[in-house]
C-alpha positions in Angstrom: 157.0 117.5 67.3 153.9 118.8 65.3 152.7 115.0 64.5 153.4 114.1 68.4 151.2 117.4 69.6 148.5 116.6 66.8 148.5 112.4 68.1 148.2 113.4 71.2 144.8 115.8 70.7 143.4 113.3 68.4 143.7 110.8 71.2 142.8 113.4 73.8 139.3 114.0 72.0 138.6 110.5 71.2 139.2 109.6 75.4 137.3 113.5 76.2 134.3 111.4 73.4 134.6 107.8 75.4 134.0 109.6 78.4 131.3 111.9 77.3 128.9 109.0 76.3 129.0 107.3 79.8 127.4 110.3 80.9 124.2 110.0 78.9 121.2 110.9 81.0 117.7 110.2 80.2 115.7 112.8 82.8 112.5 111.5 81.9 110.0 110.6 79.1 106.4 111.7 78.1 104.2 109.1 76.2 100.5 108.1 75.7 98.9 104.9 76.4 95.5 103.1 74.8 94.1 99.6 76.3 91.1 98.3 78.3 89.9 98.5 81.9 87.4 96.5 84.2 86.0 96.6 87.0 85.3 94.4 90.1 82.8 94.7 92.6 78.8 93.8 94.1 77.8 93.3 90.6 81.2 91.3 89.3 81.5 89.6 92.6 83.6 86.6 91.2 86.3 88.8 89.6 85.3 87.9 86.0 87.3 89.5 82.8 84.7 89.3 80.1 83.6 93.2 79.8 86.7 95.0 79.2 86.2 98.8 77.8 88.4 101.1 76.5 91.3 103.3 78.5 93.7 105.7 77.2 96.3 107.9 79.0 99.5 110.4 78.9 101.6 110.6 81.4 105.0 112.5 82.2 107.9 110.8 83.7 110.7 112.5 85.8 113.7 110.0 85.9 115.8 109.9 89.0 118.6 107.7 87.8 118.5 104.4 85.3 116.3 102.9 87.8 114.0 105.2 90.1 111.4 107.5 88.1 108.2 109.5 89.0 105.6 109.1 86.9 102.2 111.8 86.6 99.4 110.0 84.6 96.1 111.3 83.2 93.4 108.3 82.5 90.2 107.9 80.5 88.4 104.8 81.4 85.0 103.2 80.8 83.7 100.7 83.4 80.3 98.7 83.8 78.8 95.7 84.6 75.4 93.9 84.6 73.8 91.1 86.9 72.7 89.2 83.3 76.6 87.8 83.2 77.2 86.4 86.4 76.7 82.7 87.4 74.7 83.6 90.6 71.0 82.6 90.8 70.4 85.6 93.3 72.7 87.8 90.8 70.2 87.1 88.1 67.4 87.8 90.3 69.0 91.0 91.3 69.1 92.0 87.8 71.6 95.1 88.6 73.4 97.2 85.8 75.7 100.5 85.9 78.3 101.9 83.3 80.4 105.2 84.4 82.6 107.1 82.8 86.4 107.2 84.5 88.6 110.0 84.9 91.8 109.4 86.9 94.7 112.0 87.9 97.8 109.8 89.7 101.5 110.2 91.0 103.1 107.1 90.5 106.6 105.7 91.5 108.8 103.3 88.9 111.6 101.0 89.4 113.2 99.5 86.5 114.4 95.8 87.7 117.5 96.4 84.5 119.5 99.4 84.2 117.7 101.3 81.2 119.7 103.6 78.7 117.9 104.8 75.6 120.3 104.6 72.8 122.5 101.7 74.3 121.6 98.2 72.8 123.0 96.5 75.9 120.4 98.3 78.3 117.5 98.5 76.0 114.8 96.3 77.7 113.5 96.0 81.9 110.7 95.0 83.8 109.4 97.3 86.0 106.9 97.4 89.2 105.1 100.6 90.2 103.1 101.7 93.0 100.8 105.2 93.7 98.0 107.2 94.2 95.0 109.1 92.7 92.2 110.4 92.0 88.8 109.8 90.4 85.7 110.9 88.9 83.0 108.4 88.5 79.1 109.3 87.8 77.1 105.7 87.9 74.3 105.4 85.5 71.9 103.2 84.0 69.6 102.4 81.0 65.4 102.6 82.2 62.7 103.0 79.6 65.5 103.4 76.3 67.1 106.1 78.2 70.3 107.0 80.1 69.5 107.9 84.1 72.1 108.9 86.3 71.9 106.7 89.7 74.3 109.1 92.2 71.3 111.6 92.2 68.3 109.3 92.3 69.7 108.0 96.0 68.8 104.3 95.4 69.8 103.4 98.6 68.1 106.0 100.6 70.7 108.6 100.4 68.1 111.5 99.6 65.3 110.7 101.8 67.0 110.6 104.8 66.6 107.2 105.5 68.4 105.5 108.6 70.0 102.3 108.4 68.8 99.7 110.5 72.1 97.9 111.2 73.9 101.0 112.2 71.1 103.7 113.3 72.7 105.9 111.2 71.3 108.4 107.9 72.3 107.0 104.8 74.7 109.8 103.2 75.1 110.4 99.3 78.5 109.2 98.0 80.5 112.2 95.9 81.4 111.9 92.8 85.2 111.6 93.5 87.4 108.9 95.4 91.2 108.2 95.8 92.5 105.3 94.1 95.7 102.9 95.1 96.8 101.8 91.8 99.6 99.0 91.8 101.2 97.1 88.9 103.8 95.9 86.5 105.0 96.1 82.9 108.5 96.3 81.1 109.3 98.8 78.1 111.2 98.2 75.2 114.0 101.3 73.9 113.4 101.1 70.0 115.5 104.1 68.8 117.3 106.7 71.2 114.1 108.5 72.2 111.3 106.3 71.2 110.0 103.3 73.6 107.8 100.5 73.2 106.1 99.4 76.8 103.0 97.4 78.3 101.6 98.0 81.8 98.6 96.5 83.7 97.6 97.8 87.0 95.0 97.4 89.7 93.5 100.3 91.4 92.0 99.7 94.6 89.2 102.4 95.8 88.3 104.2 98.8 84.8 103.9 97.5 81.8 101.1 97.5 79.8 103.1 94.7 81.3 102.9 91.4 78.6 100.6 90.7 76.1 101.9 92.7 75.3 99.1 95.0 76.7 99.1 98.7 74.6 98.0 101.4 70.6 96.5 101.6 67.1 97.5 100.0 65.3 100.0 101.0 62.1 98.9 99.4 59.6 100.4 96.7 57.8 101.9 99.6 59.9 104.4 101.4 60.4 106.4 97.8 57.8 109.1 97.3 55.7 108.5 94.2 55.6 111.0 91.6 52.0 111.9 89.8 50.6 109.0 91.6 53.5 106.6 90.3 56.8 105.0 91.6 59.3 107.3 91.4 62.2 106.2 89.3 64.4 106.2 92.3 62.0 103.4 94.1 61.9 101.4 90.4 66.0 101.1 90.0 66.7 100.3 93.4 65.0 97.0 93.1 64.8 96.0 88.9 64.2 92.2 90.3 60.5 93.5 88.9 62.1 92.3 85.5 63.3 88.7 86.1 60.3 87.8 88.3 58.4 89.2 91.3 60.6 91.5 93.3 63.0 90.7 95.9 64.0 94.2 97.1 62.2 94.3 100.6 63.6 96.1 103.3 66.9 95.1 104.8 67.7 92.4 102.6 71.0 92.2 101.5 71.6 94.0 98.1 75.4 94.4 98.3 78.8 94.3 100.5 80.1 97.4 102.0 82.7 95.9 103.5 84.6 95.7 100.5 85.4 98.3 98.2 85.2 98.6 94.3 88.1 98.0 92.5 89.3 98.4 88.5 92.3 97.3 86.4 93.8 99.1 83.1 95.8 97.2 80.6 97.5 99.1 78.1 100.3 99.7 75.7 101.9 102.6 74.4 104.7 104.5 73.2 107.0 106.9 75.0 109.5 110.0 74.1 112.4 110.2 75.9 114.0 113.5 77.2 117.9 113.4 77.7 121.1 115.1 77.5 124.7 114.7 77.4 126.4 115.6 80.6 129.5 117.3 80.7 132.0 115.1 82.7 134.1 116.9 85.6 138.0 118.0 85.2 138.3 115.2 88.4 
C-alpha cells in the first residue's frame, strides 16, 4: 500500500512538472541596440546608402502572448548629407550640406511570424514585422569658415525675415525642432539561452517634416538678408553656397528643394535582449 501511495505521488509530481512547463510565459524583454542610420531627402534625392552614421538604442518590450508585443524604444542617431556625393550636375552646383544630431522616443507594435519561447529549442528563432510611432529632435547644422553653425536659427529660407512666398502668398514660418516619425520594419531574433536573445532589425521612419536637412522650398536670394557690419549676413551666405562651385545660382524663386515630399531616415541595428518571464501556476480545471 505504501509503495502504491508513494508511485502514485511520484507520478503525480512528475505530470503537476509536465504541466507546469507548458505554462512558461515570457511577459516581455529589455535590450539595447547599436547600428547605423541614413537619411533620405532634397540633398540624397536618389536614395543613396553611402553615409551611414552611428545609432544606438534600449527599448522595453511588454509581450502579449508568443506572438503580439509592445515595444517602447529610445534612439540616438546621427544623420547628414552633402551635395558633393550626388550624381546631379545641379546637386553639385547647389553645393548643400547639413549633419544633425537624432533623438527619437517611439511606441512600437511586434508580431512574431513563429511562436517564440525562450528556453525551448523548438521555438527559438522568428521573423518579425513592426509598425509605430514617434518622436524626434533634430537641430540642422553646417560647417562655414572651420566652424559649426546651426541652420534652424539662421532662417535660410526666409523664415526670420518675414518673407512671403511667392507661390503661395503666404510668410515663410520657422520649422521646430521636433517632428513625429512613422517608423516601419523587419528583423527576426534569435533565443540563445533562456533569457538572452540575439536579434537584427532595420526600419524606415518616415517624417512629418521637410527640414531635417534644412532645404524645403526655393531661394530667397543674397539680397533680401540684412547685412551685418556692412557684410552678408551668414544667413544670406548658407542659403545659397553655389558661391563655392562657381557663380551663384540662388536667385529668387528658383527651385532649391521639394516640399512636397518629406524627409525620411532608416536605422539598422543589432543587439541583445533580456527576457522577463515566469512560471505560471496551472488551474485545478
Amino acid at each position: 500500500m505504501k509503495k502504491c501511495i508513494l508511485s502514485i505521488f511520484i507520478i503525480t509530481t512528475l505530470l503537476y512538472n509536465a504541466v507546469a512547463q507548458d505554462t512558461y510565459e515570457q511577459l516581455g524583454e529589455f535590450g539595447v541596440t547599436g547600428g547605423v542610420a541614413h537619411y533620405f531627402g532634397d540633398i540624397n534625392t536618389r536614395s543613396g546608402i553611402n553615409r551611414p552614421k552611428p545609432a544606438v538604442g534600449v527599448f522595453f518590450k511588454k509581450q502579449f502572448n508568443n506572438y503580439l508585443g509592445v515595444r517602447l524604444s529610445a534612439h540616438y542617431a546621427q544623420l547628414g548629407y552633402s551635395d558633393i556625393y550626388s550624381k546631379s550636375v545641379f546637386q553639385k552646383r547647389r553645393n548643400l550640406s547639413f549633419n544633425t544630431d537624432i533623438f527619437e522616443l517611439a511606441i512600437m507594435g511586434d508580431f512574431n511570424f513563429f511562436k517564440f519561447v525562450p528556453g525551448d529549442p523548438y521555438y527559438a528563432f522568428t521573423p518579425y514585422v513592426t509598425l509605430g510611432v514617434g518622436a524626434f529632435s533634430y537641430n540642422p547644422y553646417a560647417y562655414y569658415q572651420g566652424r559649426k553653425v546651426y541652420l534652424r536659427t539662421l532662417g535660410t529660407e526666409g523664415q526670420n525675415i518675414s518673407y512671403v512666398d511667392p507661390n503661395t502668398g503666404k510668410k515663410r514660418k520657422p520649422y521646430g525642432s521636433m517632428a513625429v516619425c512613422v517608423p516601419i520594419g523587419a528583423g527576426f531574433k534569435y533565443n540563445i539561452s533562456n533569457n538572452v536573445n540575439l536579434l537584427f532589425q532595420i526600419a524606415h521612419r518616415l517624417t512629418l517634416t521637410d527640414y531635417i536637412d534644412d532645404v524645403s522650398t526655393t531661394y530667397v536670394g543674397i539680397d533680401k538678408f540684412p547685412p551685418l557690419n556692412g557684410q552678408p549676413s551668414v544667413a544670406g551666405i548658407l542659403q545659397d553656397r553655389s558661391f563655392e562651385t562657381g557663380a551663384a545660382i540662388g536667385t529668387e524663386g528658383r527651385q532649391r528643394g521639394y516640399s512636397k515630399q518629406k524627409d525620411q531616415y532608416i536605422i539598422a541595428e543589432v543587439g541583445v535582449s533580456f527576457s522577463i518571464s515566469t512560471y505560471k501556476c496551472p488551474s485545478a480545471n
